[in-house]
C-alpha positions as CSV (number, residue, x, y, z in Angstrom):
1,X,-40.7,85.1,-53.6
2,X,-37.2,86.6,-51.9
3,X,-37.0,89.6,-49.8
4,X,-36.9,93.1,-51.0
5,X,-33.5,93.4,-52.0
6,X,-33.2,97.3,-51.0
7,X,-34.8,96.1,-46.9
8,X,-31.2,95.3,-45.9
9,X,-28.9,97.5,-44.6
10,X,-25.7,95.4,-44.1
11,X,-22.6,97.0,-43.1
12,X,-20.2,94.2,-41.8
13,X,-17.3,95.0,-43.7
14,X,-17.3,98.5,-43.2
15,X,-18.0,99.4,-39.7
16,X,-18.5,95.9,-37.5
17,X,-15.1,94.9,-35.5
18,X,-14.1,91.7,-35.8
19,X,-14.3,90.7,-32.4
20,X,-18.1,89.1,-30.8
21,X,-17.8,91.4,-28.0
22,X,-17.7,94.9,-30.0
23,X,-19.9,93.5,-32.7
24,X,-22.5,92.9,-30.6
25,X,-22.0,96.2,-29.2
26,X,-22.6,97.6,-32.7
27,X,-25.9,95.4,-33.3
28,X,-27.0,96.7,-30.0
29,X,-26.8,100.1,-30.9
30,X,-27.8,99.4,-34.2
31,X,-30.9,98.1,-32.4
32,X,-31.2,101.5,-30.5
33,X,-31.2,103.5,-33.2
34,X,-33.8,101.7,-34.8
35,X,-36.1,101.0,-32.1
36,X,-36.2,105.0,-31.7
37,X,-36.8,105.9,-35.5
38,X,-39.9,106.5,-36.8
39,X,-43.0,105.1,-35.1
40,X,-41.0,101.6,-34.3
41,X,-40.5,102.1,-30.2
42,X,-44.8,102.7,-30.2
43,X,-45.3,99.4,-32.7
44,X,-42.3,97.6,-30.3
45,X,-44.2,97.9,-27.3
46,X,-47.4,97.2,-28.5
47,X,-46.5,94.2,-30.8
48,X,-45.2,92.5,-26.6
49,X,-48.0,93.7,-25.2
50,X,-50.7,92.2,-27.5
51,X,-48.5,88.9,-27.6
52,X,-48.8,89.2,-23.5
53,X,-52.5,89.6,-23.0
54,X,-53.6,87.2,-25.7
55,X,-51.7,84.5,-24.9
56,X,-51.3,85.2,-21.0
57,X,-56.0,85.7,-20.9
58,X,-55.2,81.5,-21.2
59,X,-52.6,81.2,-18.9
60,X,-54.6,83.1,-16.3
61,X,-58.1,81.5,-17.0
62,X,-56.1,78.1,-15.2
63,X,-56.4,79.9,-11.9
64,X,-60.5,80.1,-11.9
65,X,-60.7,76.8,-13.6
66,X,-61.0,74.5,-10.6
67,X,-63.6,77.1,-9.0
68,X,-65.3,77.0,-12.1
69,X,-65.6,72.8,-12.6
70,X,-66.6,73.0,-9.1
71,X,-69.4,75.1,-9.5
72,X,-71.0,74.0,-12.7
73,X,-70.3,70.0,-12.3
74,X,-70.0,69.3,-8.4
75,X,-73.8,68.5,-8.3
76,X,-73.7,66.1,-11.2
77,X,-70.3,63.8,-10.8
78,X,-67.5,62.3,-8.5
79,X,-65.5,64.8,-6.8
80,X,-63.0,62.5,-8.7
81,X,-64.4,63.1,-11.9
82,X,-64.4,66.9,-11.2
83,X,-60.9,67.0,-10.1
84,X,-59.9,65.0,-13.3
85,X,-61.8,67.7,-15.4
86,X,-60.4,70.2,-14.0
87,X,-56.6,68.9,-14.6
88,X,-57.2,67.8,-18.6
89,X,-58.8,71.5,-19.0
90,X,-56.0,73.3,-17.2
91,X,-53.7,71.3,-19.6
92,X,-55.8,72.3,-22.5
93,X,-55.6,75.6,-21.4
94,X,-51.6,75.8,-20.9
95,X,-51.4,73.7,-24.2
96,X,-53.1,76.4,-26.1
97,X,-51.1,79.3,-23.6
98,X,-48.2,78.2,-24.7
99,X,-48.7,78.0,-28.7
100,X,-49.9,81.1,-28.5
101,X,-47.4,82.9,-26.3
102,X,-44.8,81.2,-29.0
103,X,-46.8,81.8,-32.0
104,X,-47.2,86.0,-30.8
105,X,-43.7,86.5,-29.8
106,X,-42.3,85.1,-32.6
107,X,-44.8,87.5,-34.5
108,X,-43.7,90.5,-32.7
109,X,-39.6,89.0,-33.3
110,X,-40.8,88.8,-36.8
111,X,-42.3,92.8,-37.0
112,X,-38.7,94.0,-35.1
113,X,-36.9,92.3,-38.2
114,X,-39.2,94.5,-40.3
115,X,-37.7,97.6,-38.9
116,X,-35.4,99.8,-40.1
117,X,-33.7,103.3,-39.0
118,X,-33.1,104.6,-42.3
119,X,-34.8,105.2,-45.8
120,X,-34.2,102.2,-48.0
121,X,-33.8,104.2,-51.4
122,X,-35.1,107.5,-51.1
123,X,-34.0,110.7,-48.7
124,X,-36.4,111.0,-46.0
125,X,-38.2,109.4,-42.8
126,X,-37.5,105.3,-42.5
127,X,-40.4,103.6,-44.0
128,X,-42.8,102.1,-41.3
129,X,-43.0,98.9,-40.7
130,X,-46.3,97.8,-40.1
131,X,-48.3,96.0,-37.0
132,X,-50.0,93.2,-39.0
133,X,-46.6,92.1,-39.6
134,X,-46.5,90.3,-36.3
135,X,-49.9,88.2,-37.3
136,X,-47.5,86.5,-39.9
137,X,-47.5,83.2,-37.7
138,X,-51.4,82.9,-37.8
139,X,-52.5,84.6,-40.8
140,X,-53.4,82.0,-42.8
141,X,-54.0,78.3,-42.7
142,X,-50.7,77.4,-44.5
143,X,-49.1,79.7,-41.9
144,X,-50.9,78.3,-38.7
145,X,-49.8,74.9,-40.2
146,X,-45.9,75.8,-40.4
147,X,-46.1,77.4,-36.7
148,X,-47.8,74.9,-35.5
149,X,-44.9,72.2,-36.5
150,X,-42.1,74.8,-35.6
151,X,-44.0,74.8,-31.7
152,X,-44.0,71.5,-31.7
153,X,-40.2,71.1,-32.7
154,X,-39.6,73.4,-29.7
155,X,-41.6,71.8,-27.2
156,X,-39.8,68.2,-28.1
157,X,-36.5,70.1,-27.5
158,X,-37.7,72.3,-24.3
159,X,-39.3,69.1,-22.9
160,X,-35.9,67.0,-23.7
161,X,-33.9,69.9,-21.8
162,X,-35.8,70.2,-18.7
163,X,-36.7,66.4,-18.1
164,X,-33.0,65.9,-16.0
165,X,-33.8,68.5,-13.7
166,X,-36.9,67.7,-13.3
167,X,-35.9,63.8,-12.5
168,X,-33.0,64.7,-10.5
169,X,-35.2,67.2,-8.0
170,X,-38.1,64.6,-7.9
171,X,-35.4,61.5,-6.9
172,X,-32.7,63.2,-5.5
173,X,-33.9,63.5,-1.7
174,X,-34.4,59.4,-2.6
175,X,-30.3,59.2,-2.7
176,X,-29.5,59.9,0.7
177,X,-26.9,62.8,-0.2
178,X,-26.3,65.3,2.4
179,X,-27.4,68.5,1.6
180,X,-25.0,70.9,0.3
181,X,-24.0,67.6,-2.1
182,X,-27.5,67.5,-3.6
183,X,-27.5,71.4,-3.6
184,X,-24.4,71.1,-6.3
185,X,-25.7,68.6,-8.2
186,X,-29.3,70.6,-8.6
187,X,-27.2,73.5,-9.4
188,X,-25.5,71.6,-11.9
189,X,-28.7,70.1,-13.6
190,X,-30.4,73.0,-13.5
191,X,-27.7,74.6,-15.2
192,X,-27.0,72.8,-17.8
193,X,-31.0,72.3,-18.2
194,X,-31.1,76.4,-19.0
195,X,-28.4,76.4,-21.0
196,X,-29.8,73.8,-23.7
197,X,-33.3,75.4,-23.1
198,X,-31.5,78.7,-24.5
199,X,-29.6,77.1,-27.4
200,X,-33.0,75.4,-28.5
201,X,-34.6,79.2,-28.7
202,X,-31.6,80.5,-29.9
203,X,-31.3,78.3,-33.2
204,X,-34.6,79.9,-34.0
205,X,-32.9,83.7,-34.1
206,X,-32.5,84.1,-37.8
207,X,-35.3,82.7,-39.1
208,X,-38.0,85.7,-40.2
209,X,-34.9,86.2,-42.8
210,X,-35.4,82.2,-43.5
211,X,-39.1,82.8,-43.8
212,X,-38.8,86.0,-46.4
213,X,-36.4,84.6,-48.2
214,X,-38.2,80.9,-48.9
215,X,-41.6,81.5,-48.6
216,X,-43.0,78.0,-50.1
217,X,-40.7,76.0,-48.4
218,X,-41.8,73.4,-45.5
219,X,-41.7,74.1,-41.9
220,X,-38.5,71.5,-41.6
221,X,-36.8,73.3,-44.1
222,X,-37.2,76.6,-42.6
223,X,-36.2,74.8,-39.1
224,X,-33.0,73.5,-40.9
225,X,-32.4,76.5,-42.8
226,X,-32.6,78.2,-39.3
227,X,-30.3,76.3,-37.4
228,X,-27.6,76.3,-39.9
229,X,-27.5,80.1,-39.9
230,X,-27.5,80.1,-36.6
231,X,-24.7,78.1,-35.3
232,X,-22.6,79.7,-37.6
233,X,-22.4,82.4,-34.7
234,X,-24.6,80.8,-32.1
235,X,-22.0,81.6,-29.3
236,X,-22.5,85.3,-30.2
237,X,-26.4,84.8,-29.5
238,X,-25.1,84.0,-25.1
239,X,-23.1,86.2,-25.3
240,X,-25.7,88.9,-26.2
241,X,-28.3,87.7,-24.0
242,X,-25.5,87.6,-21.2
243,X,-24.7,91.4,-22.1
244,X,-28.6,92.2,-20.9
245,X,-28.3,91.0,-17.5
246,X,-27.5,93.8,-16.1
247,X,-30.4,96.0,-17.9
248,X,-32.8,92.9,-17.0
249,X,-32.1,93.6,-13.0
250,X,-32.5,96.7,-13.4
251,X,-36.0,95.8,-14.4
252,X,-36.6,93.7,-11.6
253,X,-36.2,96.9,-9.7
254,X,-38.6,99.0,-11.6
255,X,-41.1,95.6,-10.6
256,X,-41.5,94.7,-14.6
257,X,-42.3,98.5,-15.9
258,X,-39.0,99.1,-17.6
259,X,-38.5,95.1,-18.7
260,X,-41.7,95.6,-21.0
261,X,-41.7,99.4,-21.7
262,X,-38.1,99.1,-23.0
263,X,-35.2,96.4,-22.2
264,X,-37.8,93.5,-24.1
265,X,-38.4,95.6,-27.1
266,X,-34.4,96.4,-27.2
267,X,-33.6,92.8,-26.7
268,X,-36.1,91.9,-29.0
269,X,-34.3,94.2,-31.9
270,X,-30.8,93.1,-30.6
271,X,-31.6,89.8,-32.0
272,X,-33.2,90.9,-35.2
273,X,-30.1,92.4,-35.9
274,X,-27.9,89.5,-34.9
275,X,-30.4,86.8,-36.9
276,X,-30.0,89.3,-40.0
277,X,-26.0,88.9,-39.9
278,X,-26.4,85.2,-39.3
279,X,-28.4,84.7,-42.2
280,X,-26.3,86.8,-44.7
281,X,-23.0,85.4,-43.0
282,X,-24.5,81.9,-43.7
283,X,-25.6,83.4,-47.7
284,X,-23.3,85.3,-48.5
285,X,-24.3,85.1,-52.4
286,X,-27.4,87.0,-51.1
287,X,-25.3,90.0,-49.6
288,X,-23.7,90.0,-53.3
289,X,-27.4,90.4,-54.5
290,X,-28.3,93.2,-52.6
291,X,-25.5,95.3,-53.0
292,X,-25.9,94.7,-56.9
């Protein structure tokens, strides 16, 4: 099945500069516009929100867990035994935390690439895009099975990006370095720990275009499909997240309100927009489709 041919609205040739700085201006106020239009702000919000609460209800069950094991199992084994349940169910419980937290926010990435600002044939109000869109991840067993190999390929690439830093700021104190040394080498790690953490995530941005537009392929395909569209402009991807900093302080300020009521649902749409003109810059026989 391919995508509906008349969903796209792509104007690179006519109005996008050239340059990555003022084209990502234009797909952030392309992302404006269409986070405003029609009922997509309300669906925006909401989509974060449920991906928040369902997957964060596991993430903060972990605090009561050791209170819990306590209290139902203290009378019956080892205090050893109850400290190791505790651990393996608070790992259970962050294992499924973080599928979910991946499988909901790329559900609600998914429903923003849905969106649109204008009509796609016909004068009048955009069409709406609709909520159940960001279930796409988990609404059926061919689905769950797909996500669940696309988490996994992330984890192995999260858990290969962190591990340095994590080493170097178990061992380092072992070295003997004076201080401000180790401080520039834990800067250093860290560093370069984020930034592969962020091209991992980043190689997934175009991909609710891969899904539409090869619906029976495998979950490695869509992965491969992915990452070829996006490092075709995966330097554009930083420098759009880099271009929210200062909105994502600002949020810091308001204590989170304005982070969730706005600047994630804005980012969010940012990146649709960029992960559509991967996609069509990595297929461009499919741009030729549409506009026929």
């Amino acid at each position: 099945m391919t995508q509906d041919n008349t969903a796209f609205d792509y104007r690179a040739d006519e109005n996008q500069p050239q340059k990555s700085i003022k084209q990502n201006r234009f797909f952030k106020s392309e992302a404006r516009r269409t986070l405003f239009a029609a009922d997509n702000f309300y669906k925006a919000v909401i989509s974060h929100f449920i991906s928040g609460t369902v997957s964060g209800g596991f993430l903060f069950m972990t605090i009561y867990t050791p209170g819990l094991v306590e209290l139902f199992f203290a009378d019956f084994i080892s205090r050893q035994a109850t400290v190791t349940m505790s651990t393996t169910v608070n790992i259970i419980l962050m294992i499924i935390f973080s599928f979910l937290a991946v499988s909901f926010t790329f559900g609600a990435y998914y429903l923003a690439s849905k969106m649109k600002n204008e009509p796609d044939s016909e004068p009048g109000a955009p069409d709406y895009a609709s909520l159940s869109a960001m279930l796409l991840p988990l609404n059926s067993l061919k689905n769950a099975r797909k996500t669940v190999f696309l988490y996994l390929i992330l984890a192995a690439e999260l858990t290969v990006s962190v591990m340095p830093a994590v080493y170097v700021f178990s061992n380092i104190a072992q070295t003997g370095v004076g201080l401000f040394t180790a401080f520039l080498i834990k800067t250093t790690v860290l560093s370069c720990s984020a930034f592969a953490c962020i091209f991992f995530l980043m190689l997934f941005v175009p991909m609710p275009y891969i899904i539409d537009e090869n619906k029976g392929a495998s979950a490695l395909t869509l992965y491969k499909k992915s990452v070829s569209a996006a490092l075709c402009g995966i330097w554009r991807c930083f420098a759009l997240l880099f271009s929210f900093i200062p909105l994502i302080l600002l949020s810091v300020l308001t204590f989170g309100v304005l982070f969730f009521a706005y600047t994630l649902p804005y980012m969010t749409l940012s990146f649709a927009k960029v992960g559509e003109y991967l996609y069509y810059i990595e297929n461009p026989e499919r741009k030729k489709e549409d506009e026929t």
